[in-house]
Each structure stands twice: as structure tokens, then as C-alpha cells.
ZAMARGU-4260 file (C-alpha; in steps of 0.2 Angstrom, whole numbers, plus 5000, padded with zeros to 4 digits):
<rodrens>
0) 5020/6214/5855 | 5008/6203/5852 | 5002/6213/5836 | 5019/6209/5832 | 5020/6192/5836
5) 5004/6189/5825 | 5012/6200/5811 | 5026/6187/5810 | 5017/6171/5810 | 5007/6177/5797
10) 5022/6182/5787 | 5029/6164/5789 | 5013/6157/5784 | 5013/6165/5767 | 5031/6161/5766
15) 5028/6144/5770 | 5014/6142/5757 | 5022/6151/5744 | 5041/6141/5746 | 5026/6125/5744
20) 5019/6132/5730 | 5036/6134/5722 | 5043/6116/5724 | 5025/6108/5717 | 5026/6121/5703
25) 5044/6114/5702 | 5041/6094/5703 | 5026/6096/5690 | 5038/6103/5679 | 5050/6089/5681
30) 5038/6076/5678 | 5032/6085/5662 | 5048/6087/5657 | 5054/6068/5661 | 5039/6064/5650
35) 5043/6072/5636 | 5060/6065/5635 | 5053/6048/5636 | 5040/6051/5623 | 5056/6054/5615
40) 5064/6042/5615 | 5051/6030/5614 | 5046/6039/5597 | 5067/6036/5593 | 5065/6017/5597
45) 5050/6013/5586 | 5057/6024/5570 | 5073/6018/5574 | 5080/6036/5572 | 5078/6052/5563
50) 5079/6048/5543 | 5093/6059/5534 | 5088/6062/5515 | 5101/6068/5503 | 5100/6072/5485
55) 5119/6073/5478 | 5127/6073/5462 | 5139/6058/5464 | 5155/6059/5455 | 5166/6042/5459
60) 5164/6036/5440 | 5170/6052/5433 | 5167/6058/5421 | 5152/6051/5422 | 5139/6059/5433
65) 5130/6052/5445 | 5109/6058/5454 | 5108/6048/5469 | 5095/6050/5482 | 5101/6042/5499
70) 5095/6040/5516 | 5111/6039/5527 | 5105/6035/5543 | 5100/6022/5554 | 5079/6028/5553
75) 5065/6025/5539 | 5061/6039/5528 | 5042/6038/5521 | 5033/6050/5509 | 5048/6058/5501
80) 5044/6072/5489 | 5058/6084/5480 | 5054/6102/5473 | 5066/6107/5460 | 5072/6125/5457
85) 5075/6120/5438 | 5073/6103/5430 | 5086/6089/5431 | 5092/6088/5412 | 5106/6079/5405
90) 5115/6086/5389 | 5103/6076/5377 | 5089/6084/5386 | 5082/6070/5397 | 5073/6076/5410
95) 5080/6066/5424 | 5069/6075/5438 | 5055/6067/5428 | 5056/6050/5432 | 5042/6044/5444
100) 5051/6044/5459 | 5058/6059/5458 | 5042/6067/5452 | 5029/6060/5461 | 5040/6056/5476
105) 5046/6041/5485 | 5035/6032/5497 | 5049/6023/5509 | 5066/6021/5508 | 5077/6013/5523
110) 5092/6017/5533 | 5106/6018/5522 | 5098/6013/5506 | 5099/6024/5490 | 5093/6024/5474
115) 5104/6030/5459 | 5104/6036/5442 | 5115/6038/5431 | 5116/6058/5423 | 5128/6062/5412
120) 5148/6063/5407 | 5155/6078/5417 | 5160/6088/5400 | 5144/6087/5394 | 5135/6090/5408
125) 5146/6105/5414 | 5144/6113/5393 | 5124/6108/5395 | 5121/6118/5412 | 5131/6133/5407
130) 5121/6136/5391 | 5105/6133/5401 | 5111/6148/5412 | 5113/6136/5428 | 5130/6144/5434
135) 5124/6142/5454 | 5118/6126/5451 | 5100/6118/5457 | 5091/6119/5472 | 5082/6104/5477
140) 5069/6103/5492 | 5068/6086/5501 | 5052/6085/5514 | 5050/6068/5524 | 5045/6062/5538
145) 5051/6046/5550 | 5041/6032/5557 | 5034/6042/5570 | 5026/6056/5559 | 5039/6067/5561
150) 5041/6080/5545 | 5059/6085/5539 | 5065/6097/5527 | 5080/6101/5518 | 5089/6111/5503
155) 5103/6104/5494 | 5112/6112/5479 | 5117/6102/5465 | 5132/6110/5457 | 5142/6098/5443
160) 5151/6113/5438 | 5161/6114/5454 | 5171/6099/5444 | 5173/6105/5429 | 5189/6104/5421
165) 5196/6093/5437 | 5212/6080/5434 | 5203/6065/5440 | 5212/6051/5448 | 5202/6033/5445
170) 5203/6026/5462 | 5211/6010/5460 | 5211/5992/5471 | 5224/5996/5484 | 5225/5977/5490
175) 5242/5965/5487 | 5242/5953/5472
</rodrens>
């Protein structure tokens, strides 16, 4: 019995050890984890949040065309560049994705602030891209990164002719007189 005995203490030993193994493996990974999520934040405090850059074809003075490049939210975008599937022409054959911030990029640009241009007058925009062949629209890449070094990327199609032909309504001044 005492072979027995020996067995079990030996066997709650190595239980014992292995259950105290478990919960430091188990706080370690708390800590590290709690750390991160400070780093976090910390990183979210200093940038003031993560940037949101947009590259849209504005249409509120239709029919004229707007290209506006706008940072949405609440955090610095810095070293904005733009790839282009196809050059940014208007129907006289300007090259709009030629202008030096659209070509050689955009060093900083703050929460909600945008930078606009105008493009062209919807008609001749819309005949313009169909005889360029540009039916699907174009494909711009936008990479940034926030304050904290963070680096973004996103696709965004521009497509004018989505509007073509649409019965605009002017917005008008809704307040009494």
C-alpha cells in the first residue's frame, strides 16, 4: 500500500505543477495581451485615430463633376500616394491625375479636411469616358499611413457614368424668408 500511497502523491505532485504551470502560462498571456491593447490605445491617442482616405467623384453641382480627395475622420493622414488604373481626364483632355498632388502624392492632410477639383460637366464627361472605352469606371489605389506609422490601403472606383442621363434636382435653401 505504500507503493500506492507513493504512486498518488506523486501523481498529485505533477498535477500540482502542471495546474501551476497552466495559470503562469495563463496570467503571462493576460499581461501581453493587456499590453497590447494599451499600446493600442496609446498609439490611437497620439494619432488621434485611424485616418480614412477617399477619392470620389462628387456630384452636388451637377452637372458639373467634381475629383475630391477627403480624409473623413477624426486622425492625420500623412504620405498619401494614388495609383491609377487609367489617367483622370476631362473631355478637353486634361489630365487631372496629373496635378502634383495627385501625382506625386500628398504629404499630410487632417481629419476631415479635403482637397477638391473641379472635373468636368457630367454630359461631357460621361461621352468623354465612353469613347475612351472606360465603361467600368477607374480604379484608384490610396496607401497612407496615420501618426503612428500605421500603413493603409484602399481601392475606390470612380464611375461618372453611373449618373449619366439622371434628372437632377438642385438642392435648394430650405430655411423660412
Amino acid at each position: 500500500m505504500s507503493e500506492d500511497v507513493a504512486i498518488a502523491q506523486i501523481i498529485t505532485a505533477i498535477t500540482t505543477v502542471f495546474y501551476a504551470g497552466v495559470f503562469a502560462i495563463g496570467y503571462y498571456l493576460l499581461i501581453r495581451g493587456n499590453r497590447q491593447t494599451l499600446r493600442e490605445m496609446r498609439e490611437q491617442r497620439i494619432s488621434g485615430g485611424r485616418p480614412q482616405i477617399i477619392i470620389q467623384a462628387r456630384y452636388e453641382r451637377l452637372p458639373m463633376v467634381d475629383l475630391v480627395v477627403k480624409n473623413f475622420s477624426g486622425g492625420v493622414a500623412k504620405e498619401i500616394t494614388f495609383a491609377f488604373s487609367e489617367p483622370i481626364e476631362d473631355s478637353n483632355g486634361f489630365v487631372l491625375s496629373e496635378l502634383s498632388y495627385l501625382k506625386e502624392g500628398m504629404s499630410f492632410l487632417g481629419p476631415r479636411e479635403e482637397v477638391a477639383c473641379a472635373w468636368d460637366n457630367l454630359d461631357d464627361l460621361a461621352r468623354s469616358l465612353r469613347e475612351k472605352g472606360h465603361k467600368g469606371g477607374i480604379v484608384i489605389k490610396v496607401r497612407y499611413e496615420d501618426l503612428a506609422g500605421e500603413s493603409y490601403e484602399t481601392d475606390w472606383r470612380i464611375n461618372p457614368l453611373i449618373y449619366e442621363h439622371n434628372r437632377h434636382v438642385p438642392p435648394h435653401n430650405n430655411q423660412a424668408r
